[in-house]
C-alpha positions, -999 to +999 in steps of 0.1 A: +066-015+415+058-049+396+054-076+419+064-110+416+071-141+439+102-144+417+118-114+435+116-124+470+125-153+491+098-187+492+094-172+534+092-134+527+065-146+497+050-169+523+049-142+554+035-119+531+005-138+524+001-151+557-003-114+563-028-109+538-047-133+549-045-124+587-058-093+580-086-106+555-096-125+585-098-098+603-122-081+584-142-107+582-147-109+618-155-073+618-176-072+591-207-071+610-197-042+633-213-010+630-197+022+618-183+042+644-169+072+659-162+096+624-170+074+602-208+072+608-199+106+589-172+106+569-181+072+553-218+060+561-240+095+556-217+107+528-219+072+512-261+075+518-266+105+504-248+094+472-263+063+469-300+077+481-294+105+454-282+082+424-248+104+426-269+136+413-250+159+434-215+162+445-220+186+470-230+174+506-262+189+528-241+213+546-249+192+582-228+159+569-205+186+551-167+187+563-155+205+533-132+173+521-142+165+483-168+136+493-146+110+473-146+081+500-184+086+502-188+081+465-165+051+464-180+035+493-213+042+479-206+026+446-198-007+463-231-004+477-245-001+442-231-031+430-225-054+455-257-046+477-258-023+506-246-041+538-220-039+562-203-066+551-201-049+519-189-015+535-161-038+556-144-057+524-146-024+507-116-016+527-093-050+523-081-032+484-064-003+506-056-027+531-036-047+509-020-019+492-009-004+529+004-038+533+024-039+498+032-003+497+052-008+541+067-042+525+083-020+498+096+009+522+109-018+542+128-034+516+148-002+506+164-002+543+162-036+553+178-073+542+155-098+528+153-116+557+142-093+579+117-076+560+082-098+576+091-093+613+099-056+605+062-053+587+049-072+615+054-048+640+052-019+616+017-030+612+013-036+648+005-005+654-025+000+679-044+031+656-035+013+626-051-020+635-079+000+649-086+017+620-081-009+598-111-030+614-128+005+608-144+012+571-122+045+572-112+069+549-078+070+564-066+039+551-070+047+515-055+079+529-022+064+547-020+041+516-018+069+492+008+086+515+029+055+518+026+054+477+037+088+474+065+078+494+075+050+476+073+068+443+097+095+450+126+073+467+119+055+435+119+080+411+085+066+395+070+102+382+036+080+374+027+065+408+042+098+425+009+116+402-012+089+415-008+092+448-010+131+452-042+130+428-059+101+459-043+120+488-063+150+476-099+133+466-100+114+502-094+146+524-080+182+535-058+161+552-043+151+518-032+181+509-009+186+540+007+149+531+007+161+493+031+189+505+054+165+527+057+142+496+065+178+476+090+186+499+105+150+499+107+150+465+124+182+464+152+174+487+157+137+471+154+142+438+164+175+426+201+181+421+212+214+433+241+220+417+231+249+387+205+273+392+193+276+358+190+235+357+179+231+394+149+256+382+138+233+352+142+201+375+119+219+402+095+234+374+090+199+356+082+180+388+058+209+398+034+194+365+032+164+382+016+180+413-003+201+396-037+188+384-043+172+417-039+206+434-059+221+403-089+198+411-089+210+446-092+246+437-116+244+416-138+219+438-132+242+460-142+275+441-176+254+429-178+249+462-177+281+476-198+294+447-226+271+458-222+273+493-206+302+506-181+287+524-151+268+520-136+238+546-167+247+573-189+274+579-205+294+617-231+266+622-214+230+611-215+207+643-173+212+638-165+249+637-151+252+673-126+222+660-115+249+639-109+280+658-075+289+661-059+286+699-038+315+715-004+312+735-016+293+760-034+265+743-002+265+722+017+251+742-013+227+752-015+214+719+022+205+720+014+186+754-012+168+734+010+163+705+035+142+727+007+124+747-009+111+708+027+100+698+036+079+728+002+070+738-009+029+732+018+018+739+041+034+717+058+051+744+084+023+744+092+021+705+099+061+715+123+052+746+139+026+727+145+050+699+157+078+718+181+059+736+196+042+703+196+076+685+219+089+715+242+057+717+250+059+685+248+094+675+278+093+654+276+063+635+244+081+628+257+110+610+276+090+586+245+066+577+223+074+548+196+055+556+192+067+587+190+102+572+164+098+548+143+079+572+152+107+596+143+132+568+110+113+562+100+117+598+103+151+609+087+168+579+056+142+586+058+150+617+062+192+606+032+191+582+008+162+602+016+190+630+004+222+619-033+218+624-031+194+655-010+229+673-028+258+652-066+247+656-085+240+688-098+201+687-080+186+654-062+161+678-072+130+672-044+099+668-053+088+635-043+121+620-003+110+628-006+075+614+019+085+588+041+093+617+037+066+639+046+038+610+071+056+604+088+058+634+085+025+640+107+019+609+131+046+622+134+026+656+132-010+637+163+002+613+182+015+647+180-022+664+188-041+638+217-019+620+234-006+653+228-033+680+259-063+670+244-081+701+217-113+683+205-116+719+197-077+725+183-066+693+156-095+696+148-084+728+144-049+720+124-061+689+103-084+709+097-051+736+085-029+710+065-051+699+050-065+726+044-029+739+027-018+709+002-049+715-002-041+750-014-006+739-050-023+728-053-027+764-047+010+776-081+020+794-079+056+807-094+064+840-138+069+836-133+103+836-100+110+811-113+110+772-092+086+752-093+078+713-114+049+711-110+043+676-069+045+680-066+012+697-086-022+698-097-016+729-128-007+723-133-039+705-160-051+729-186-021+727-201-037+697-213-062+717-219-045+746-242-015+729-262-048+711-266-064+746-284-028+753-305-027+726-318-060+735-326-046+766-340-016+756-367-038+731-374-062+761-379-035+783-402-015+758-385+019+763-381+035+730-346+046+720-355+082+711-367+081+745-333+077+756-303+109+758-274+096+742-240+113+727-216+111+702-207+084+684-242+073+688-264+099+676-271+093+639-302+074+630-299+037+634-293+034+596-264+050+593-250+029+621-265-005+609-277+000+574-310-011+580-344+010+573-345+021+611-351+056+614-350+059+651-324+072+670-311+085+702-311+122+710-287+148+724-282+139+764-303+169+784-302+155+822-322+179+829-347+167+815-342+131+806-361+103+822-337+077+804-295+081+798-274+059+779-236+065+793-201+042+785-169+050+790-164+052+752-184+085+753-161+111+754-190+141+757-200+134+792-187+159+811-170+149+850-200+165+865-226+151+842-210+117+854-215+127+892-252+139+881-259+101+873-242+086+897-260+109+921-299+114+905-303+089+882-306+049+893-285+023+872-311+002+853-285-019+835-251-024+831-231-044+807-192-045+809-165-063+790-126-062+791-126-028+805-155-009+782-190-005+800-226+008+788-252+015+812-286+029+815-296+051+841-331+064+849-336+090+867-347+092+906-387+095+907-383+125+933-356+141+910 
């Protein structure tokens, strides 16, 4: 996996680090955004409490605890250590992973594509709405979708080192690893292992199982330490998760599945998925015969099988950025079908250009006020940033107090976790029952439709701020209410 300019064409070199630096940019830009949505957990508290501590403890307080082995935390909380604690700091933390999800799709791309293609098939592999989102995000799931796209790599490869690697980071970063350790098990099983004598077949399968297992040997026995010191393995009766984790009968089965398809064709990918649907069917055949198309076919549907399992099986484990692996590889999938299949110049460009303009367009999807979206799948809710700074302005100008103020998720946590200052104050838990003051934006998933009639209804608007389709107001309530 050596990389060298001397390898590639002066363009692909070129358009690869026109790349890097687009999405260095990018980060820049972002770098003074605040952590949101699950990463005011999964990154910002864990990385406090290590950094607060001095690393003295591995195991989280059981309130910031979400059973993953608190690796990210630690990482991110290192950076702190030596490059100062900012966000800034927390944001070009990410651009290593970045770069290695960048390097890591170049290299898949190159096993199915020619040379010259290879930079307009990244661009739109990278164009995807949740991975651009997260990316601007300092998120745990892009060292985890890089490790995944390493383990990949590895085993169509051979390369028994890096395929060690990347199961050893998928399991530090998150549970979630150790369903994407098992889909790069399984791929190396079917890819690598010649069948052909039982006796040999079992010392192939028995060989690579050492190089899976210390990764899965560190996870046990986190996990037993765990368990000893806590009680309680993955989450326990009071975390602020445990109804994500109850298991769903028949009915919200077959709900799940609904919600499975809505997450894979939502932001815009709905056309890459019409696009290739119709290609697989037109040239079903030709299909069959192609390699290519049958590892990457492989490749897709046991993601999609093991990324699956908890999204159907638990209650609220939905969210898009748990099928990242999935969408970039699809878009491969559907990439390889235009440009292998289609003998028409003049069509395959325009189904390129569709797919790819429709995965842009998909930062612009804004759900009805009263449907929940994923607001950290898509740029869309780019603006809020601003927006929720424009309020806080406000707020000080105003001299009403935030803790004064109900709130909801994503904006709960103490205004240090969110900014990395020394504010302690924060908004609490929406009760409009009882609250004078109610911060409400369509980015808030937690307001129920009859909590937004309630403030339309009781409550006055004091102030509204709106931008590009995302709003934040402030209601206060009626005087005779």
């Amino acid at each position: 996996m050596k990389f060298s300019s001397n390898n590639i064409s002066s363009a692909t070199f070129s358009g690869l680090i026109l790349i890097f630096v687009a999405f260095t940019l990018l980060t820049y830009f972002v770098s003074n955004n605040i952590f949101f949505w699950d990463t005011v957990q999964l990154a910002s508290r864990h990385a406090h409490f290590f950094y607060e501590n001095n690393f003295r403890e591995i195991f989280l307080p059981d309130e910031i605890d979400s059973g993953h082995i608190p690796s990210f935390g630690i990482y991110l909380a290192l950076a702190w250590k030596f490059f100062g604690k900012s966000l800034f700091v927390s944001h070009f933390a990410m651009l290593p992973f970045l770069y290695g999800v960048i390097f890591q799709t170049y290299l898949l791309i190159k096993k199915y594509f020619p040379p010259q293609l290879a930079i307009p098939v990244l661009i739109l592999v990278l164009a995807d709405p949740t991975f651009l989102s997260q990316s601007i995000l300092v998120s745990p799931d892009i060292p985890l979708i890089f490790f995944f796209l390493l383990g990949l790599n590895s085993v169509l490869s051979q390369n028994r080192k890096f395929i060690f690697i990347s199961v050893l980071g998928l399991i530090l970063i998150s549970n979630r690893g150790v369903f994407l350790s098992a889909a790069i098990f399984l791929l190396d099983m079917i890819f690598n292992i010649n069948y052909v004598q039982f006796k040999l077949s079992l010392v192939q399968v028995l060989k690579r199982c050492l190089l899976y297992l210390p990764a899965f040997l560190i996870f046990i026995v986190y996990n037993l330490l765990h368990f000893q010191a806590k009680g309680w393995i993955g989450y326990h009766e009071d975390s602020p998760w445990a109804l994500s984790f109850a298991l769903v009968g028949w009915k919200d089965l077959f709900i799940n599945c609904g919600i499975l398809v809505w997450r894979l064709i939502d932001f815009g990918r709905i056309f890459l998925w019409v696009i290739g649907f119709l290609l697989i069917v037109r040239f079903y055949r030709d299909n069959l015969k192609d390699q290519n198309f049958k590892k990457l076919g492989i490749l897709l549907i046991l993601s999609l099988l093991v990324l699956s399992i908890p999204l159907l099986a638990y209650k609220s484990l939905s969210g898009h950025r748990y099928l990242m692996p999935v969408y970039l590889i699809f878009s491969l999938l559907t990439t390889y079908l235009i440009f292998t299949k289609i003998k028409s110049q003049r069509l395959k460009y325009a189904l390129y250009t569709i797919s790819l303009v429709g995965l842009l367009t998909g930062n612009l999807w804004i759900y009805p006020e009263k449907i929940s979206q994923g607001w950290d799948s898509s740029l869309a809710h780019l603006p809020y940033y601003g927006l929720l700074d424009k309020m806080h302005v406000y707020l000080d100008h105003e001299n009403i107090e935030i803790n004064l103020v109900g709130c909801t998720f994503p904006n709960l946590a103490e205004q240090r976790y969110l900014k990395l200052n020394d504010d302690h104050h924060s908004f609490h838990p929406k009760n409009l029952g009882t609250d004078q003051f109610v911060l409400y934006s369509n980015i808030y998933n937690d307001f129920e439709d009859y909590e937004i009639d309630v403030l339309n209804s009781n409550f006055i608007l004091r102030k509204e701020f709106r931008k590009r389709g995302v709003f934040i107001k402030l209601f206060e309530k009626k005087a005779n209410e």
